[in-house]
N, C-alpha and C positions, 0 to 999 in steps of 0.2 A: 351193544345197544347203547344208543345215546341219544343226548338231546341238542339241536344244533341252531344255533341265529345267527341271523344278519341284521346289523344297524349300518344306517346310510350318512356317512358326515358329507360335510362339508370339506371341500379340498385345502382350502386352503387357511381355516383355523380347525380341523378338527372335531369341531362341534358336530352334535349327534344333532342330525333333523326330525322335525317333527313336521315340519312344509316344505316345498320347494318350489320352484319358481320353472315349468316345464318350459323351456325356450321352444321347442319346437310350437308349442302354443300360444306363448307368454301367459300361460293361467297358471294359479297358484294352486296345485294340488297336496294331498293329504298324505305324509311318507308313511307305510304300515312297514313295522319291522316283520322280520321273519324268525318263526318260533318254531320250528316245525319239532315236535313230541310225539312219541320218540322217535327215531331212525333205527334202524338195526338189521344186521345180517347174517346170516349162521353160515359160518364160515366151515368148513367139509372137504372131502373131497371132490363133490362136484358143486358147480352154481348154474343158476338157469343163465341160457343165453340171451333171454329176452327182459335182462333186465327187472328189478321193482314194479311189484302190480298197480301202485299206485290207486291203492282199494279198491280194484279191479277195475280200472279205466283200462289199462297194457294190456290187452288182450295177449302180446307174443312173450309175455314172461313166462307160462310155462309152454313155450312152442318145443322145449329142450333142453339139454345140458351138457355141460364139458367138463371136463377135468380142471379144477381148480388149482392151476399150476401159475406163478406167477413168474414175469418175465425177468429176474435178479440179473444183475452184473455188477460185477466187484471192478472198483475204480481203481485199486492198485496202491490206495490210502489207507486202507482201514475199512473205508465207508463201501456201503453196498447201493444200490437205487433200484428202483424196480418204477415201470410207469403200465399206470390202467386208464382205460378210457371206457366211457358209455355211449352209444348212440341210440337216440329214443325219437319215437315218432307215433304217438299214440293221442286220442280222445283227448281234449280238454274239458275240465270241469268248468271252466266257464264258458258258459255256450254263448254263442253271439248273438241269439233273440233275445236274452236276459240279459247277458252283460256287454250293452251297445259299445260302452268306453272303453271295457277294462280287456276284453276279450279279443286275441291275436288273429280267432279264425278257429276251425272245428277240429285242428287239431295240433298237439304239441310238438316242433322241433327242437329238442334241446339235446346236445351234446357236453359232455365234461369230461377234463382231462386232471388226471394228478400224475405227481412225481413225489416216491417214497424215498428217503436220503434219509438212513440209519447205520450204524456200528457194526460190521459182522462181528465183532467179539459181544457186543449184545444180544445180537438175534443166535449167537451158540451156544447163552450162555440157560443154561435149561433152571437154573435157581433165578431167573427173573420172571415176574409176573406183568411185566408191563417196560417195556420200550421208549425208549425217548429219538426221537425225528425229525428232521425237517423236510422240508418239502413248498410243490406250490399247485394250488388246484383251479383252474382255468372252466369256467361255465360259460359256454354260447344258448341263448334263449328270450323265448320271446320279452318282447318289450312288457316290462313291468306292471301288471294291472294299473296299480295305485296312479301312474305315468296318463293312465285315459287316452292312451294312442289308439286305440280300436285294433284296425286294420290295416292302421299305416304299414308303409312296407320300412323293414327294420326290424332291429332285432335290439340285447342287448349283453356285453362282454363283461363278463367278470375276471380279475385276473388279480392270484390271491399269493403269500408266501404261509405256510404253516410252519407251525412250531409246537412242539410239547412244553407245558407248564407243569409244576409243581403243583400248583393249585390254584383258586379262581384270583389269590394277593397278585400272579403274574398278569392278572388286566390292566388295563390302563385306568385310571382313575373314574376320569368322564363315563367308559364303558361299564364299570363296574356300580357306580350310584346309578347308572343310566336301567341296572338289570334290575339290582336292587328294589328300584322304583316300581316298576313296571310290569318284570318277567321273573321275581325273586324265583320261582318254581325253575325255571331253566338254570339256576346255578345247583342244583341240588342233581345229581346223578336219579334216571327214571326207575321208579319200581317194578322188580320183577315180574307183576303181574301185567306190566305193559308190554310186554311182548309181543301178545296175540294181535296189538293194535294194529292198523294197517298202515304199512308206511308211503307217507301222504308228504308229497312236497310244497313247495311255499302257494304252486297253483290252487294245489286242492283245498289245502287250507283255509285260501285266501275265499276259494265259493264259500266255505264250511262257517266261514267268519265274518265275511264282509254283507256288505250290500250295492246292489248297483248307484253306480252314482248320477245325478242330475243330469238333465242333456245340458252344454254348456249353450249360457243365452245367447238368441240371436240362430242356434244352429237350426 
């Protein structure tokens, strides 16, 4: 169980945004970062095949389950990798009679990919409580609410390197006053008793939290 964000800089000084300039429109849209509390998964020997209910929008999260076997292979280093992937095509929470701008169409395509890159003398060593990793996790999905693309046809690519820290000192500066400010509740690990919440991604959130925005003028 955890809590996870995304802030959107700027490429080319790093600066966290808080606007941005959508070229495909030239309007100046409003960037919402992404908070989503908590995530979590009970890891077992089986998992559903259909994915996070997504507070029950995914209807095929429990269509089944499989054996929670992960695909390892040892590089011949030391190191081990294993790669998961999701594919999801279920209900959007943003519906397109309410949300004219922000909403891609009635329902979600999003796929995401990771690669797990860890120690096999860490993951055998049974007096550890916790793993350190690299890796990198890759999201294709709809065009960004905050973006106001509607219906455009498009998508949008994420493409990430992970790492394990020590603790929240391993952020970057910027990113850390940036949480600090803002999301202080996201540097704190979630409480126990948020478990039962349901695990909701930046879409659902974004109905849960936002408001539709303005028609832009002229349209």
């Amino acid at each position: 169980m955890h809590r996870e964000s995304i802030l959107y800089t700027d490429l080319a000084t790093g600066e966290i945004l808080s606007d941005y300039v959508n070229p495909y429109m030239d309007e100046k849209v409003r960037v919402v970062d992404v908070t989503n509390d908590p995530w979590n998964i009970h890891i077992a020997d089986y998992i559903n095949v259909g994915g996070p209910s997504y507070g029950g929008l995914n209807k095929e999260a429990n269509a089944g389950r499989k054996e929670y076997i992960l695909n390892w292979s040892h590089s011949g280093n030391g190191m081990i990798t294993a790669l998961t992937n999701i594919n999801l095509y279920y209900p959007s929470a943003l519906k397109p009679d309410k949300w004219l701008r922000e909403s891609s169409g009635a329902m979600n395509r999003v796929s995401e990919c990771y690669t797990h890159v860890l120690s096999l003398a860490d993951a055998q060593n049974e007096n550890l409580t916790t793993v350190k990793k690299t890796g990198t996790w890759s999201r294709v999905t709809p065009w960004l609410p905050w973006l106001l693309m509607g219906q455009a046809p498009g998508h949008c690519l994420y493409q990430s390197t992970v790492t394990s820290l020590d603790g929240i000192d391993g952020f970057k500066k910027n990113v850390l006053a940036h949480m600090e400010k803002h999301h202080p509740h996201m540097l704190e690990a979630p409480p126990p008793e948020s478990w039962d919440k349901p695990n909701l991604s930046s879409i659902e959130w974004y109905a849960r939290t936002e408001e539709p925005a303005p028609m832009k003028a002229g349209s």
